[in-house]
C-alpha positions as CSV (number, residue, x, y, z in Angstrom):
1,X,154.9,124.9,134.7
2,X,155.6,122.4,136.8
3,X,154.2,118.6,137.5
4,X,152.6,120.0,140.6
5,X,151.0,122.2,138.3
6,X,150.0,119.8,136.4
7,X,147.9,118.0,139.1
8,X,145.9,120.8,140.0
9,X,144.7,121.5,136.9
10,X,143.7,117.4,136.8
11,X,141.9,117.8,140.4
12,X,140.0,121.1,138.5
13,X,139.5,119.8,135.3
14,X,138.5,116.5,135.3
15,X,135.9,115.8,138.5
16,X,133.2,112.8,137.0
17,X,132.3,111.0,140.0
18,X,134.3,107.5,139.5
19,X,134.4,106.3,143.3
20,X,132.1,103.1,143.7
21,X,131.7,102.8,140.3
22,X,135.6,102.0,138.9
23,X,138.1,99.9,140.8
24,X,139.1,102.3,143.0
25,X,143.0,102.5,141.5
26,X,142.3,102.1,137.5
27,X,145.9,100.5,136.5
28,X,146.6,100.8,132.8
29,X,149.1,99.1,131.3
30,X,151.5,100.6,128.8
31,X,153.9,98.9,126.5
32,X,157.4,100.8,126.8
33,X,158.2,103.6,128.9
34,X,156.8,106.3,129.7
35,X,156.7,108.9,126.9
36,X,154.8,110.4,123.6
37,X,152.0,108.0,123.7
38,X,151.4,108.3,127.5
39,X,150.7,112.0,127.7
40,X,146.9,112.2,128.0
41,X,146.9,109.1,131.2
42,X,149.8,111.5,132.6
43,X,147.6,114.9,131.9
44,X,144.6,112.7,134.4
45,X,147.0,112.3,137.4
46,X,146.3,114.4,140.3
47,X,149.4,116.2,142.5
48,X,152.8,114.6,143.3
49,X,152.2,110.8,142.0
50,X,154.5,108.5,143.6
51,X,157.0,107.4,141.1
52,X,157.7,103.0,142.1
53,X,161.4,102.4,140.7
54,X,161.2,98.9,141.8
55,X,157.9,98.3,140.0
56,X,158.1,100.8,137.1
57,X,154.7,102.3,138.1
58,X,153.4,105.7,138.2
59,X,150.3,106.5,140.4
60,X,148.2,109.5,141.9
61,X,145.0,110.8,142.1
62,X,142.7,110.3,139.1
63,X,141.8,114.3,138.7
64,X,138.9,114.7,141.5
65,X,137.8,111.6,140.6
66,X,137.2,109.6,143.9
67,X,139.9,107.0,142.6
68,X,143.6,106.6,141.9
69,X,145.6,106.1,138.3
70,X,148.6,103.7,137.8
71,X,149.9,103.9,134.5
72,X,152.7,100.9,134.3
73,X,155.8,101.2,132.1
74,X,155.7,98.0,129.8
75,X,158.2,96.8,127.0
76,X,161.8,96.5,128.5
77,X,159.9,96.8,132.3
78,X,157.9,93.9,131.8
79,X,160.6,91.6,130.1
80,X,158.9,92.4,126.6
81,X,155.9,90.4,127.7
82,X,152.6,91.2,124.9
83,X,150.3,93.5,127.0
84,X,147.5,91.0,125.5
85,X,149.6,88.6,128.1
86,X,149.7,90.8,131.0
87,X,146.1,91.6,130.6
88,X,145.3,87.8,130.7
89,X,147.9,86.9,133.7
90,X,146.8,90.0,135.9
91,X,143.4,91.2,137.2
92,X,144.1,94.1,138.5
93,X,145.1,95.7,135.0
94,X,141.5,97.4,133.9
95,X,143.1,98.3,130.2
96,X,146.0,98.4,128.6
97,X,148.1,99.5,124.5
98,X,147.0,96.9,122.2
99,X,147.7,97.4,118.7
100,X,145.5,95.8,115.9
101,X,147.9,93.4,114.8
102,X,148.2,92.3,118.2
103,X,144.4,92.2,119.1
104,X,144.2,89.9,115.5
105,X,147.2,88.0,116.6
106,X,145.6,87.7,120.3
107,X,142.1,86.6,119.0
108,X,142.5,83.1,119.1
109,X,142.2,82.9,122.9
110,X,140.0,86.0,124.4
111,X,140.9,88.7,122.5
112,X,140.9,92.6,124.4
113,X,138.7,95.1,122.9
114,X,139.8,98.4,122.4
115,X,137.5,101.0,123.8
116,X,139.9,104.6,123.1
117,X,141.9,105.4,120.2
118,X,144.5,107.5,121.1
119,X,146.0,107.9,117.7
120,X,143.8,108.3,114.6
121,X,147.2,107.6,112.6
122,X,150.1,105.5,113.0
123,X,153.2,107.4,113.9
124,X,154.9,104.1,112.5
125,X,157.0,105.0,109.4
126,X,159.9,103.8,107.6
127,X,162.7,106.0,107.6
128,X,166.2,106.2,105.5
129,X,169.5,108.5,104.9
130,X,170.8,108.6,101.2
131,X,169.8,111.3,99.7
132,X,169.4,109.9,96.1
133,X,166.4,108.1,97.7
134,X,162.6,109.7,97.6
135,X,160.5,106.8,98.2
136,X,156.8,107.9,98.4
137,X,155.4,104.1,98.9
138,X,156.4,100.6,99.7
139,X,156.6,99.3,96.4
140,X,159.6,101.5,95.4
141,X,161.4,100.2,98.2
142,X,160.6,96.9,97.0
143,X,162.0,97.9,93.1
144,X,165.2,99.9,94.8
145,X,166.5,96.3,96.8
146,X,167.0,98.4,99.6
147,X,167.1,96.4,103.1
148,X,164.9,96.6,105.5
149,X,165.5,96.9,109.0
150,X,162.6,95.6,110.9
151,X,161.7,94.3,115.1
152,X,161.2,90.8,115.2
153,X,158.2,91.6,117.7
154,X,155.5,94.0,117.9
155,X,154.6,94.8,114.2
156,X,153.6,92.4,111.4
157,X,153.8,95.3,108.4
158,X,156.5,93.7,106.9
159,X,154.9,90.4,107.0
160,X,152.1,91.8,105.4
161,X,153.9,93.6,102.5
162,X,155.9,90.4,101.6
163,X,152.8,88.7,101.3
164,X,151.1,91.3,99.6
165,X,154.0,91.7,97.0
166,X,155.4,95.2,98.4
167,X,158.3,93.8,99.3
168,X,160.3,90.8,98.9
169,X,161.2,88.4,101.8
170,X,165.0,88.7,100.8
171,X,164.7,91.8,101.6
172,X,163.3,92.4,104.8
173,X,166.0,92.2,108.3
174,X,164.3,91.7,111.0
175,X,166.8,91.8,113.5
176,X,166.2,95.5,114.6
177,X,165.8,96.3,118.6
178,X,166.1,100.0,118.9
179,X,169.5,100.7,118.6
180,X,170.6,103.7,115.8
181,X,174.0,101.5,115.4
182,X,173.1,99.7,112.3
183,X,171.6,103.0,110.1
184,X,175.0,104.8,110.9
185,X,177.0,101.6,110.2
186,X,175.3,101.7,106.8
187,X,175.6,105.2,105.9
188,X,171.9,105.9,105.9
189,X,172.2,103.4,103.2
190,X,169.3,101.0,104.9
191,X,165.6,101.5,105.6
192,X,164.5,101.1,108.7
193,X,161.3,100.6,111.1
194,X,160.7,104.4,112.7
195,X,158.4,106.3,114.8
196,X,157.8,109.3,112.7
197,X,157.3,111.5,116.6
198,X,161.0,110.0,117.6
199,X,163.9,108.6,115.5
200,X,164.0,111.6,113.0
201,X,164.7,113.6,115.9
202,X,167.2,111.1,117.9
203,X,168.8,110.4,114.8
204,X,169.5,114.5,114.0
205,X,170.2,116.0,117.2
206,X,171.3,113.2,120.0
207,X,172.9,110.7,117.8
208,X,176.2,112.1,116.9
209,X,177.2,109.7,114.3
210,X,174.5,111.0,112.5
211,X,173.8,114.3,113.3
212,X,171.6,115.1,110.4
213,X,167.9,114.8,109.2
214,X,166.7,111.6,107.5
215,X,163.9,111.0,105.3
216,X,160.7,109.0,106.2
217,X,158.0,107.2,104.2
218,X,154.8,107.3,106.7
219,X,152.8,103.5,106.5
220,X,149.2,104.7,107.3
221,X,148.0,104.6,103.4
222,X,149.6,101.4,103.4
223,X,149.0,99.9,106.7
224,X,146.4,102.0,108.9
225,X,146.6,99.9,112.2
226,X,145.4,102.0,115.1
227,X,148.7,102.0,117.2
228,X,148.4,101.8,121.3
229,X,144.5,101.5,121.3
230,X,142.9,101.3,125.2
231,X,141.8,97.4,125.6
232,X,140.5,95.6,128.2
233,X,139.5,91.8,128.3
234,X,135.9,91.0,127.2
235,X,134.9,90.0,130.2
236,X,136.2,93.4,131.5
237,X,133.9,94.7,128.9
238,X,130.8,93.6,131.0
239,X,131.8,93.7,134.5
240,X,133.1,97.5,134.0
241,X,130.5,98.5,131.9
242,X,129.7,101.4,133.6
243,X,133.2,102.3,134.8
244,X,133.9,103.0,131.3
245,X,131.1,104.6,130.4
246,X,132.8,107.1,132.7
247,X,136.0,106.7,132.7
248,X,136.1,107.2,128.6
249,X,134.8,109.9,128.1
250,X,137.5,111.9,130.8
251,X,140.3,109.9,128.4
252,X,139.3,111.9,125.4
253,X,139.2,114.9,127.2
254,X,142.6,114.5,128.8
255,X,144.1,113.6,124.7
256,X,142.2,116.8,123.6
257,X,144.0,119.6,126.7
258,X,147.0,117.3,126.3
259,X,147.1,118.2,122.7
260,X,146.3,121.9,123.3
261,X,148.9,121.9,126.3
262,X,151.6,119.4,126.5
263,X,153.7,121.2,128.4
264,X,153.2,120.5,132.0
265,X,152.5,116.8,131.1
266,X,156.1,116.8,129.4
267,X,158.1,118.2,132.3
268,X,156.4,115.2,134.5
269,X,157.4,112.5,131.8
270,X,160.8,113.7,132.3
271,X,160.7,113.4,135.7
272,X,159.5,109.8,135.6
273,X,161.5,108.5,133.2
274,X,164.8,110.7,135.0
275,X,163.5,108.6,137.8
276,X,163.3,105.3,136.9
277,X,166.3,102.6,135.8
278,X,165.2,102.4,132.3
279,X,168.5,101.1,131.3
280,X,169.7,103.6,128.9
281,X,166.2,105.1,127.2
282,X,166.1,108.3,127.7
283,X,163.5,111.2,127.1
284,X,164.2,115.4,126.4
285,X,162.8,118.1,126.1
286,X,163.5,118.9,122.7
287,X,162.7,115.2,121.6
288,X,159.0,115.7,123.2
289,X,158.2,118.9,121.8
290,X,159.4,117.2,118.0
291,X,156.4,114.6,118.8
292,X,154.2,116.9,120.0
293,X,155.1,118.9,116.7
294,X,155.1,116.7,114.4
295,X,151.8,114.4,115.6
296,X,150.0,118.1,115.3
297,X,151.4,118.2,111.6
298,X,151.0,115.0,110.6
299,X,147.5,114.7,112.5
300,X,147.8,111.6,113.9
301,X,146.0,112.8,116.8
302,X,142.5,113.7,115.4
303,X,138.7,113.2,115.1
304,X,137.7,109.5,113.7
305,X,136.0,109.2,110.2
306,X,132.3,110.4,112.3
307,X,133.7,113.6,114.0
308,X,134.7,111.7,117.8
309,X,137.9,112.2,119.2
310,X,139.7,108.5,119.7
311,X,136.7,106.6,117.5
312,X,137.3,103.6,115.7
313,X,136.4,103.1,111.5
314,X,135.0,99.4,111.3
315,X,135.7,99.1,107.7
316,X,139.4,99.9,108.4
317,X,139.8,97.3,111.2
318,X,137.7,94.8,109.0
319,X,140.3,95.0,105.9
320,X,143.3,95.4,108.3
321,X,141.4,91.6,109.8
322,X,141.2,90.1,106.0
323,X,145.1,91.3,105.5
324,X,146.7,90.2,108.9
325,X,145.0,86.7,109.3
326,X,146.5,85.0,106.7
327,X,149.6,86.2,107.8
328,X,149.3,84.8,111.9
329,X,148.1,81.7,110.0
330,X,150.8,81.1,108.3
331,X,153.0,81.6,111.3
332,X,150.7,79.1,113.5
333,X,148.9,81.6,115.7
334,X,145.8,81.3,114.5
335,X,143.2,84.1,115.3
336,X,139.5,83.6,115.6
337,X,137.6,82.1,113.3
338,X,135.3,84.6,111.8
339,X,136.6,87.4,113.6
340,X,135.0,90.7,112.3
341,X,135.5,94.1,114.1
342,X,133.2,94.3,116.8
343,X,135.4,91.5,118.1
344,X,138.3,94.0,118.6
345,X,137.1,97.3,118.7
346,X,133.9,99.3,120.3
347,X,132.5,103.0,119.9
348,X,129.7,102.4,122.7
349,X,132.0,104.2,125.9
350,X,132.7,107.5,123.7
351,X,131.6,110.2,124.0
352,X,130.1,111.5,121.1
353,X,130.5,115.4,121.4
354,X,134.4,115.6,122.2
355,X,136.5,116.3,119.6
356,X,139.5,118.2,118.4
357,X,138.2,120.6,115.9
């Protein structure tokens, strides 16, 4: 099918009346480019969207909507500026991927609340090559010595775990940026930061070096931070109160058809990202149909702990809170004082009767 396709089933499919009600372009901000995690804002956009090179932007019609939908590549587009930045600096963004490490990290100036979650599990994962190794948590890592090849930015699991005892601070390298180069210079020999919907797959079938499957250790019983949640600034919260109340609902829709169809949405990520300089980072078909694969498997797309597609669990962003803020504190970024979950997170724009099952 292809992305033309795509929009008409948007124009049919999703038709709320946001004109007068939502800016009339909703720009979302994303935090790398375009791919996985961007498939149910790419299932919204109407016919043909204009593909901006120069500004790494994406926008068409928002379904039959009344209003338009940018979706903005972030990460290496935006100079690896925090989306909690971007949403400060720029106005026009309505929402945009905040994690709950970054929302806690965030907190201590006006921290964005996260209205959508688009994953119910974190894709993040720890993955590995040598065979004699069958790790089934952290702390085995920690007993087997085994480095750790972490980002430097973006994720504070292995902060957490050293605190915590599952690992050892000798043990953790966090001078990982993307590149397979290190895991093939090591034999497999190395455990490294993942996303369970990516690097299995790049490592197997596009890096040649490798060219065979690795193992992986998913983090969510360890560390179950909602990955990519929607946020928008809290003063966002009250001027576009009713925009959302909207404009939600059509988001959980789009992750539920995009789940039960990815296919049209896939062949117009490939387009984008075939269009745009993304220096290098690529996207395939056979890469996007592993995700898509594998997130059905693993369900990291799914209904929340009450039965709502893209809810949030209190009680897990309240002990992910008592486990991260020691940990920003230490590094001199303190978050809020008394922070508790309603801070970071809200239920109120869902709608209550759209789930998967």
């Amino acid at each position: 099918m292809s992305p033309s396709a795509t929009g008409s089933a948007a124009e049919s499919s999703y038709a709320t009346p946001l004109k007068g009600i939502c800016p009339s372009t909703v720009v979302i901000q994303a935090n790398w480019w375009p791919g996985l995690p961007d498939g149910y804002l790419y299932q919204l956009l109407g016919p043909n969207p204009t593909i901006d090179v120069s500004k790494n932007r994406v926008e068409g019609p928002l379904g039959a909507t009344g209003v338009r939908l940018q979706v903005r590549a972030g990460g290496p587009a935006t100079g690896f500026q925090p989306v909690t930045s971007l949403l400060a600096q720029d106005d026009s963004i309505l929402a945009g991927y905040v994690g709950t490490d970054e929302a806690v990290q965030a907190s201590g100036g006006r921290p964005p609340v996260a209205v959508f979650a688009p994953y119910e599990k974190s894709p993040l994962a720890l993955i590995w090559g040598n065979p004699a190794w069958n790790f089934t948590n952290v702390a085995e890592i920690r007993q087997s010595g085994a480095t750790v090849l972490a980002s430097a930015s973006g994720t504070s699991f292995p902060d957490v775990f050293v605190r915590e005892g599952s690992l050892t601070k000798s043990q953790v390298d966090t001078s990982y940026q993307g590149s397979p180069d290190r895991f093939v210079a090591a034999d497999g020999k190395i455990v490294q930061q993942a996303f369970v919907t990516n690097e299995p797959y790049l490592l197997q079938h596009d890096v040649k070096a490798w060219g065979k499957p690795v193992k992986h250790l998913l983090l969510q019983d360890e560390y179950p931070a909602y990955i990519s949640a929607l946020a928008v600034r809290p003063d966002k919260l009250s001027t576009q109160r009713a925009c959302l109340a909207k404009l939600v609902p059509l988001l959980q829709r789009a992750q539920r058809d995009y789940v039960a169809n990815p296919a049209p949405v896939n062949q117009l990520l490939l387009k984008v990202v075939s269009t745009l300089h993304t220096g290098g980072f690529t996207l395939s078909s056979g890469l996007l149909a592993y995700g898509n694969a594998t997130q059905k498997q693993l369900g990291l797309i799914a209904d929340g702990s009450d039965g709502v597609l893209g809810s949030f669990d209190t009680a897990r962003v309240g002990k992910l809170i008592g486990r991260l803020v020691p940990v920003f504190t230490a590094k001199g970024s303190t978050p809020k004082a008394g922070l508790v979950p309603s801070d970071l997170v809200t239920n109120e724009f869902l709608d209550k009767t759209v789930a998967l099952k």
